[in-house]
Biopython code that builds the backbone (N, CA, C, O; Angstrom):
import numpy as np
from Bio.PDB.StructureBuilder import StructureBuilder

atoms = [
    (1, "UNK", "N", (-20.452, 4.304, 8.524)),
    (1, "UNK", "CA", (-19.268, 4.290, 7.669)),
    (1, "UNK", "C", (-18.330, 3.163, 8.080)),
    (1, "UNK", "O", (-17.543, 3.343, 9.009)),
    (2, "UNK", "N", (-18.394, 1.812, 7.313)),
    (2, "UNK", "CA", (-17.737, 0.999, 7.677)),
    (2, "UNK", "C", (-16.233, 1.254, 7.074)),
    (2, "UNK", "O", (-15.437, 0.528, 7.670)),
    (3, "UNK", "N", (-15.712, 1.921, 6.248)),
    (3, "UNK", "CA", (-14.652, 2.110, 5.501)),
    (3, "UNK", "C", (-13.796, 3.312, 6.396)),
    (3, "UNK", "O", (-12.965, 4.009, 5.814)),
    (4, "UNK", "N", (-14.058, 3.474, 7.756)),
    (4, "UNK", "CA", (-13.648, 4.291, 8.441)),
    (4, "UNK", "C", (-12.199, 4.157, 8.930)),
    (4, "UNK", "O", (-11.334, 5.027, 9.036)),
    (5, "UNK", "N", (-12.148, 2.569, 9.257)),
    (5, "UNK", "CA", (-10.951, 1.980, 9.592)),
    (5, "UNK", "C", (-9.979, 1.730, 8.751)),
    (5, "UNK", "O", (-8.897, 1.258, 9.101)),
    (6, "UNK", "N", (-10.454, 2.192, 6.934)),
    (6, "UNK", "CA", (-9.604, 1.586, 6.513)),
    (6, "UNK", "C", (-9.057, 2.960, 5.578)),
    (6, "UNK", "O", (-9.722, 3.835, 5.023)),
    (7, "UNK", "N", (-7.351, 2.729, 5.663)),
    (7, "UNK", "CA", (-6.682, 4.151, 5.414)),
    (7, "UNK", "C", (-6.668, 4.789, 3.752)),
    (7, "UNK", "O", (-6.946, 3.924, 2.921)),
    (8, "UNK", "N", (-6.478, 5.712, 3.373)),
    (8, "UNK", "CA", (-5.849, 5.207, 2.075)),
    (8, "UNK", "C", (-4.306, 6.501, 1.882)),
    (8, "UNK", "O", (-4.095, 7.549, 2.493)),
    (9, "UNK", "N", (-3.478, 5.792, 0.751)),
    (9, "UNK", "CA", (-2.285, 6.498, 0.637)),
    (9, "UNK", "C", (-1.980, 6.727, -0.831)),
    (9, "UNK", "O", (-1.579, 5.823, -1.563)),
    (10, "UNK", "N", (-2.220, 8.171, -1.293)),
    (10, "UNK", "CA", (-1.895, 8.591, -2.688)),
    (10, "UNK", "C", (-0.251, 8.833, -2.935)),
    (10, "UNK", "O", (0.430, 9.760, -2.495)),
    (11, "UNK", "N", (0.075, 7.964, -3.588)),
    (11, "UNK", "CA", (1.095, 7.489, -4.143)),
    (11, "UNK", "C", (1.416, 8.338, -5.363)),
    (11, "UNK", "O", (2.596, 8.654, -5.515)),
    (12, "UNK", "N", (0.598, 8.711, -6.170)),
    (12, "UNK", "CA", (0.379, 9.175, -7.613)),
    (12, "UNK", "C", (1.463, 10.015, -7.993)),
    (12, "UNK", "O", (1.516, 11.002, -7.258)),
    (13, "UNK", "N", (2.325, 9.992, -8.846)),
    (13, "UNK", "CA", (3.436, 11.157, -9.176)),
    (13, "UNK", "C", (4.722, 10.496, -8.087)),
    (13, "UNK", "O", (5.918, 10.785, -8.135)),
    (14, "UNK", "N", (4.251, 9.834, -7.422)),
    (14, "UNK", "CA", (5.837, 9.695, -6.705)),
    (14, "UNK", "C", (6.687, 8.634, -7.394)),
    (14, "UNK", "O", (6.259, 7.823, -8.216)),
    (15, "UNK", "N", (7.734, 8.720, -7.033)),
    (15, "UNK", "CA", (8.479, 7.329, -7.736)),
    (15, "UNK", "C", (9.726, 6.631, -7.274)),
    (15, "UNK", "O", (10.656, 7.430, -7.154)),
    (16, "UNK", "N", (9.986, 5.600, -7.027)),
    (16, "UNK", "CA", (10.925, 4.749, -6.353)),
    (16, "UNK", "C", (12.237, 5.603, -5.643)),
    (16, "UNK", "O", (13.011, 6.407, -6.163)),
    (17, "UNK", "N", (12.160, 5.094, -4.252)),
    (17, "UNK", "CA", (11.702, 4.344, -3.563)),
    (17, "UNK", "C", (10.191, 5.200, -2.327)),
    (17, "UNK", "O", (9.732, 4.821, -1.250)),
    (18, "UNK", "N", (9.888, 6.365, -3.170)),
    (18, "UNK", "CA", (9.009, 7.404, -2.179)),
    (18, "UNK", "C", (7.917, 6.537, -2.038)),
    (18, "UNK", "O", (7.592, 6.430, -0.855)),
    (19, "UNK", "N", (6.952, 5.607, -3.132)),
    (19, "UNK", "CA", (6.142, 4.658, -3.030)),
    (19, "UNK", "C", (5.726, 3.608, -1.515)),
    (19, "UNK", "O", (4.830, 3.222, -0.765)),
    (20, "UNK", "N", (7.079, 3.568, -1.812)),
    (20, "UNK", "CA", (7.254, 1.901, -0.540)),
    (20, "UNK", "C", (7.451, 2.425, 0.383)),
    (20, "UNK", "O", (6.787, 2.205, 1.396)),
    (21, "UNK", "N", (8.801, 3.622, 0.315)),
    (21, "UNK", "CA", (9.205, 4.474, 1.933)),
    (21, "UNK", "C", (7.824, 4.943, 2.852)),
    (21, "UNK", "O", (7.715, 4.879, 4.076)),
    (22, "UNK", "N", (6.644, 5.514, 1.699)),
    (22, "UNK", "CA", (5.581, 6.369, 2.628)),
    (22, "UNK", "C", (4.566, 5.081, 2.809)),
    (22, "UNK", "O", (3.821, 5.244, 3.774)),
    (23, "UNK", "N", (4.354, 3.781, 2.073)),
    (23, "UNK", "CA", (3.595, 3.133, 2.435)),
    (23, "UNK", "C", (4.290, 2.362, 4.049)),
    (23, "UNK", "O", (3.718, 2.082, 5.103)),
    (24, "UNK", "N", (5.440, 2.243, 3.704)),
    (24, "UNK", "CA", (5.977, 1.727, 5.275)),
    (24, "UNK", "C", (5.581, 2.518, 6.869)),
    (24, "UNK", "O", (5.233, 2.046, 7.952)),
    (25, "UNK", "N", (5.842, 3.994, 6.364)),
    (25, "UNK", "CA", (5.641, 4.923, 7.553)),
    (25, "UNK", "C", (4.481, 4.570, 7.692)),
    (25, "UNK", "O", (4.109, 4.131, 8.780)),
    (26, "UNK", "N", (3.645, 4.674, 6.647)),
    (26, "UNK", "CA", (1.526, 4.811, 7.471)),
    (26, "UNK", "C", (1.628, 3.153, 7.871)),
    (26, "UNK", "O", (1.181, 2.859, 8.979)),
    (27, "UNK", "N", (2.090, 2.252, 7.185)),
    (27, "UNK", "CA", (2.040, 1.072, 8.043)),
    (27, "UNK", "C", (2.539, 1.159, 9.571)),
    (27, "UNK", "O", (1.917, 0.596, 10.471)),
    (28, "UNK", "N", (3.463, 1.750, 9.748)),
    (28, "UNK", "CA", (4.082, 1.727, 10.985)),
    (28, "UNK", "C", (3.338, 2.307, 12.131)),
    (28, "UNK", "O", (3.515, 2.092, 13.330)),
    (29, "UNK", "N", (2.174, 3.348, 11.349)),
    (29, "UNK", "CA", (1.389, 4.215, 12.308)),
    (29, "UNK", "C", (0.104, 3.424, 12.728)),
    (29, "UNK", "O", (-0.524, 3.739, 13.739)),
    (30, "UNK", "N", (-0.196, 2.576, 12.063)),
    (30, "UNK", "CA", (-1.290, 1.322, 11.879)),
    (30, "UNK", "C", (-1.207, 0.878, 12.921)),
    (30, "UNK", "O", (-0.140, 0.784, 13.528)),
    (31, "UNK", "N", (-2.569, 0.422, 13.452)),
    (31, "UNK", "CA", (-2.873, -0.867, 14.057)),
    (31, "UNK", "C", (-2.932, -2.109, 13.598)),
    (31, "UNK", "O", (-3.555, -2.304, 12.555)),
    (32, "UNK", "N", (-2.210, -3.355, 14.373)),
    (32, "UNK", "CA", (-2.458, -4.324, 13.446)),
    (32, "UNK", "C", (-4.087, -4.850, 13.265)),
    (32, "UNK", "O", (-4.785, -4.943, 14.274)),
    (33, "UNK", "N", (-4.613, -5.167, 11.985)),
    (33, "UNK", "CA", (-5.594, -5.927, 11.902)),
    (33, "UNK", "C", (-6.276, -4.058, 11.010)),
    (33, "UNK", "O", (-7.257, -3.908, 10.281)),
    (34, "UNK", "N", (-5.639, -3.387, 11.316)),
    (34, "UNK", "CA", (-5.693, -2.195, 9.631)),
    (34, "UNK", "C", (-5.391, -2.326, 8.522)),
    (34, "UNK", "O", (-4.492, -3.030, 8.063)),
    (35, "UNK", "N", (-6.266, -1.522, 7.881)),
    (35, "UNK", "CA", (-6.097, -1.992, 5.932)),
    (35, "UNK", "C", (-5.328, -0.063, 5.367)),
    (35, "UNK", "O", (-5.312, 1.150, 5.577)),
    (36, "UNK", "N", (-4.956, -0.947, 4.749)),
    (36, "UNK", "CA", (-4.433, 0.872, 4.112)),
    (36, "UNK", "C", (-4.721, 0.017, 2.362)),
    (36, "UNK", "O", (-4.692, -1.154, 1.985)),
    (37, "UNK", "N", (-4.904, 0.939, 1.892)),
    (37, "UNK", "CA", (-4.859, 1.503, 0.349)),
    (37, "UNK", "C", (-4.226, 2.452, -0.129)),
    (37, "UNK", "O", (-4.388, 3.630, 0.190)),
    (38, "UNK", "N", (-3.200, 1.897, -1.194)),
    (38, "UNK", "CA", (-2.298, 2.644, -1.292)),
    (38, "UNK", "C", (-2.291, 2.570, -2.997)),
    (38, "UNK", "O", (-2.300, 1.472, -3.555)),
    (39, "UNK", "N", (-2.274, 4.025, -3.879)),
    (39, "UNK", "CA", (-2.467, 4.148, -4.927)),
    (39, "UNK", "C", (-1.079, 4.487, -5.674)),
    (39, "UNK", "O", (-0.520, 5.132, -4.787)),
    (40, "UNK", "N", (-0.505, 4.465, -6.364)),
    (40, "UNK", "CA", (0.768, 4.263, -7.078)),
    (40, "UNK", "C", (0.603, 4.570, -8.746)),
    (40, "UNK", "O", (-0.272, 3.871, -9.256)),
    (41, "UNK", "N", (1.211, 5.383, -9.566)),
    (41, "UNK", "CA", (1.659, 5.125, -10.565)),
    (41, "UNK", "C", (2.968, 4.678, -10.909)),
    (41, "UNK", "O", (2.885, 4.076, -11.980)),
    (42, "UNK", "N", (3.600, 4.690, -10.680)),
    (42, "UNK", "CA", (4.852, 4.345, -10.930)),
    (42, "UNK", "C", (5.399, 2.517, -11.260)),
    (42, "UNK", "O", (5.309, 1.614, -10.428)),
    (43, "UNK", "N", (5.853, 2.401, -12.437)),
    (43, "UNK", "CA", (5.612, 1.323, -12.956)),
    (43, "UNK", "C", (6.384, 0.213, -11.998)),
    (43, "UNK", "O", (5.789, -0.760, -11.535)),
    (44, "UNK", "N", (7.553, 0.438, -11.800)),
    (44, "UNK", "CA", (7.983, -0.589, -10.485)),
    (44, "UNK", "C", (6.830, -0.474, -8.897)),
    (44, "UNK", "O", (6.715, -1.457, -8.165)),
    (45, "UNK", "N", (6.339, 0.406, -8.700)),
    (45, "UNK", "CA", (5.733, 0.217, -7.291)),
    (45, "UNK", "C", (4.428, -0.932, -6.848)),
    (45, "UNK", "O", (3.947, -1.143, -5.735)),
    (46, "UNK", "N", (4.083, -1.570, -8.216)),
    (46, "UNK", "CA", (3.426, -3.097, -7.673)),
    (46, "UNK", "C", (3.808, -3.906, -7.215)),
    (46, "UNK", "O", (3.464, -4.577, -6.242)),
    (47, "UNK", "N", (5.209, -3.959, -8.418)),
    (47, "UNK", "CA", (6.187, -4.989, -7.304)),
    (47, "UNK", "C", (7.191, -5.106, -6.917)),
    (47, "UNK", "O", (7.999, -6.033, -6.868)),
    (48, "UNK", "N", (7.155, -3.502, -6.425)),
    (48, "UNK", "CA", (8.190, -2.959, -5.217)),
    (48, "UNK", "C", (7.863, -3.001, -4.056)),
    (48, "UNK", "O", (8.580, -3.119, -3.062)),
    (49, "UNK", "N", (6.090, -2.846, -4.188)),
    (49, "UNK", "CA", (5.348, -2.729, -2.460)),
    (49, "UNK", "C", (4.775, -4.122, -2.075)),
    (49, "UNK", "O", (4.302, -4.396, -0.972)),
    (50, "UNK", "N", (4.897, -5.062, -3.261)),
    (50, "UNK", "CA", (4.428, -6.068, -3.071)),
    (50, "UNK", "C", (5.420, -6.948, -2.490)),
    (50, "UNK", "O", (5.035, -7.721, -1.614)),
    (51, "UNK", "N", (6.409, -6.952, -2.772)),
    (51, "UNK", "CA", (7.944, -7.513, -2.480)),
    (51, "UNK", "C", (7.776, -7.178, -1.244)),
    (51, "UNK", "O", (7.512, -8.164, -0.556)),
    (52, "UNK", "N", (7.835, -5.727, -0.383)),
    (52, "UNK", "CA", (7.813, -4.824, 1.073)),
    (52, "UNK", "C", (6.753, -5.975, 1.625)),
    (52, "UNK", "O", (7.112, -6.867, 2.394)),
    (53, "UNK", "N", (5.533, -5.848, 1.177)),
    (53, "UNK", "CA", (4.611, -6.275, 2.001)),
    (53, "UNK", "C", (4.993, -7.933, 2.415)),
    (53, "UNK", "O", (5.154, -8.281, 3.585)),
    (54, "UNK", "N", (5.103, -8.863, 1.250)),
    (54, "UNK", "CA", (5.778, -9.756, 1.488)),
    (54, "UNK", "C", (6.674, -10.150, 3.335)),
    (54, "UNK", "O", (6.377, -10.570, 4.453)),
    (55, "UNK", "N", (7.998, -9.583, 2.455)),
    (55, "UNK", "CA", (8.995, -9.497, 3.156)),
    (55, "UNK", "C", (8.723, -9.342, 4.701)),
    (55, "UNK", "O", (9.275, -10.031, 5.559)),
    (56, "UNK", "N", (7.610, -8.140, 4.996)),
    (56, "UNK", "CA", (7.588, -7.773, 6.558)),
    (56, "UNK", "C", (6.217, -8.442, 6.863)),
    (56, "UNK", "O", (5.571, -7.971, 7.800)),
    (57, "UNK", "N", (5.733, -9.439, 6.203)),
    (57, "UNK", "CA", (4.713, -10.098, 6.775)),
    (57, "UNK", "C", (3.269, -9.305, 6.993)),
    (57, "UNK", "O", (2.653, -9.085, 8.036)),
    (58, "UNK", "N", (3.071, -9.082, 6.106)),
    (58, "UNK", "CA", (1.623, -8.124, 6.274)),
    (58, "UNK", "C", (0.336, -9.162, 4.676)),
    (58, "UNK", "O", (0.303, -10.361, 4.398)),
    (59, "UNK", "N", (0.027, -8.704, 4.436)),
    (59, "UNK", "CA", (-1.328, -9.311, 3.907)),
    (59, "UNK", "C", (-1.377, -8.156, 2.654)),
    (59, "UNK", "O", (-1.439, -6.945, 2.864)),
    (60, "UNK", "N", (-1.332, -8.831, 1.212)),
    (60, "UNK", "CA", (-1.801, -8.103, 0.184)),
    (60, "UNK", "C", (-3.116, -8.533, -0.222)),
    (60, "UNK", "O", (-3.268, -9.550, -0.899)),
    (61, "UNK", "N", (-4.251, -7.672, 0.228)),
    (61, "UNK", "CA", (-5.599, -8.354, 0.297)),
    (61, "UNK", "C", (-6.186, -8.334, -1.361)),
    (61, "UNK", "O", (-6.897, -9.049, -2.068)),
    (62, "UNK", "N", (-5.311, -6.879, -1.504)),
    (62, "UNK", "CA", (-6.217, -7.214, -3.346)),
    (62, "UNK", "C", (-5.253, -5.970, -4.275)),
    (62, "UNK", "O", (-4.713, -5.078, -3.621)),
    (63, "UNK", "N", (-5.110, -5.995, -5.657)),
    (63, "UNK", "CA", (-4.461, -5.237, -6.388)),
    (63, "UNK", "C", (-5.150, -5.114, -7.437)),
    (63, "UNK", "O", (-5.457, -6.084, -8.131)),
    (64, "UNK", "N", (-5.502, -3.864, -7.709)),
    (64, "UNK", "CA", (-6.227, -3.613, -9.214)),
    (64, "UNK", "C", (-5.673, -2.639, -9.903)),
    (64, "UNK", "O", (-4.899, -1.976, -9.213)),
    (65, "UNK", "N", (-5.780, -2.255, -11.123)),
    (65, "UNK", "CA", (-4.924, -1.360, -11.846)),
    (65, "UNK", "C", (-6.086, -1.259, -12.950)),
    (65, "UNK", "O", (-6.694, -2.090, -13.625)),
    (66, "UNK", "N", (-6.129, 0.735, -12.770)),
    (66, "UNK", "CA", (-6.694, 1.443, -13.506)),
    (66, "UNK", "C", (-5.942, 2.395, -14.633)),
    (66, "UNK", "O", (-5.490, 3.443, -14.172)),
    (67, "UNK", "N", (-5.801, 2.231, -15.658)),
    (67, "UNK", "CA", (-4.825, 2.969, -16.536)),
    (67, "UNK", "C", (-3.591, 2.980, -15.891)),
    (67, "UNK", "O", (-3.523, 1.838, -15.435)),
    (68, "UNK", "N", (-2.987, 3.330, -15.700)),
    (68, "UNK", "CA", (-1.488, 3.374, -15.081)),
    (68, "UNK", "C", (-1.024, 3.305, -13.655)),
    (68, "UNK", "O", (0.088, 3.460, -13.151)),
    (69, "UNK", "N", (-2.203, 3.026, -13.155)),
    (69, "UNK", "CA", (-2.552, 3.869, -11.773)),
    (69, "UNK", "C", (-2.994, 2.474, -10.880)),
    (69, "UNK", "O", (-4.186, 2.169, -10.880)),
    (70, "UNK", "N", (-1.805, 1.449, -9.956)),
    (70, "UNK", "CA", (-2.076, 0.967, -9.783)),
    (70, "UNK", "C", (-2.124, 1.356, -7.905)),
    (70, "UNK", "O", (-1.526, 2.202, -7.241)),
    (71, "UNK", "N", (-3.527, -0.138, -7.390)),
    (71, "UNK", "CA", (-4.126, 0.266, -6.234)),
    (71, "UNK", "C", (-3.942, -1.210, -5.492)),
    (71, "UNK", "O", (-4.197, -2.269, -6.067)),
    (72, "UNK", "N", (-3.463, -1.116, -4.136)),
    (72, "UNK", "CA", (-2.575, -2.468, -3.571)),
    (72, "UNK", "C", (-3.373, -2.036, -2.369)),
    (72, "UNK", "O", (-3.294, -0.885, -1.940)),
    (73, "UNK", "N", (-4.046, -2.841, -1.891)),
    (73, "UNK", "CA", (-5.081, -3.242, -0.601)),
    (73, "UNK", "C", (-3.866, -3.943, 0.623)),
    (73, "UNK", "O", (-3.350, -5.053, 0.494)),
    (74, "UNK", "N", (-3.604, -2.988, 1.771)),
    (74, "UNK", "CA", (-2.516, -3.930, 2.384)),
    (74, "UNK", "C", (-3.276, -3.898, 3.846)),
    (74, "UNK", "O", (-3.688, -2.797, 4.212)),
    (75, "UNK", "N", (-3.528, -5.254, 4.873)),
    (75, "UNK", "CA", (-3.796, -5.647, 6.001)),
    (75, "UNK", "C", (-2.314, -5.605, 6.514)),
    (75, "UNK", "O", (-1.358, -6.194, 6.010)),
    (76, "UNK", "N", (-2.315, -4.664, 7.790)),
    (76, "UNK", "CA", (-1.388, -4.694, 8.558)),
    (76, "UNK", "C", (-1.073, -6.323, 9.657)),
    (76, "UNK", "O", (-1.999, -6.715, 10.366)),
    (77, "UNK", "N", (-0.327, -6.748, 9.649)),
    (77, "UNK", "CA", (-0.261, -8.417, 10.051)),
    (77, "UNK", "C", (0.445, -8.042, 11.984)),
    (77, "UNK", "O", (0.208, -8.596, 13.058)),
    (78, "UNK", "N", (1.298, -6.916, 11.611)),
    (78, "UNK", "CA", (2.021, -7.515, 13.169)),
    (78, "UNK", "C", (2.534, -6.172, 13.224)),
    (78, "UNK", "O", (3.233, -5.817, 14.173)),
]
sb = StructureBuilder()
sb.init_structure("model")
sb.init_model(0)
sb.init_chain("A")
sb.init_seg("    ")
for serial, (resi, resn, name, xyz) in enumerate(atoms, 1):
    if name == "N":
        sb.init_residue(resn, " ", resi, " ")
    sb.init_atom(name, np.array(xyz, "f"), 0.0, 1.0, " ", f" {name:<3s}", serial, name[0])
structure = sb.get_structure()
């Protein structure tokens, strides 16, 4: 199971700022050079968490969006 290391965080139903607040905490619990996946509906939280990730220097490795339901790939940097 290579996908062992890498986290994921259901977002779904929550909505600003619970999105970014709980993706920060599991970042914080991270090792650097960890991936979390973090799933979101909420129409600001692409680029609310994308802005976060930005800002604190971490790595948005990939973003895809399934019906409403968008999914933000984040590498922990530091």
């Amino acid at each position: 199971m290579s996908e062992s290391n890498e986290k994921k965080l259901d977002a779904t139903g929550l909505f600003c700022p619970e999105p970014v607040f709980r993706t920060k905490i599991e970042i914080e619990r991270m090792q650097v050079g960890q991936i979390i996946s973090v799933s979101a509906d909420d129409p600001d939280a692409e680029e609310d968490i994308s802005r976060w990730v930005t800002r604190n220097g971490h790595e948005l490795l990939n973003l895809t969006k399934d019906g409403s339901t968008t999914t933000l790939q984040i590498k922990k940097m530091k």
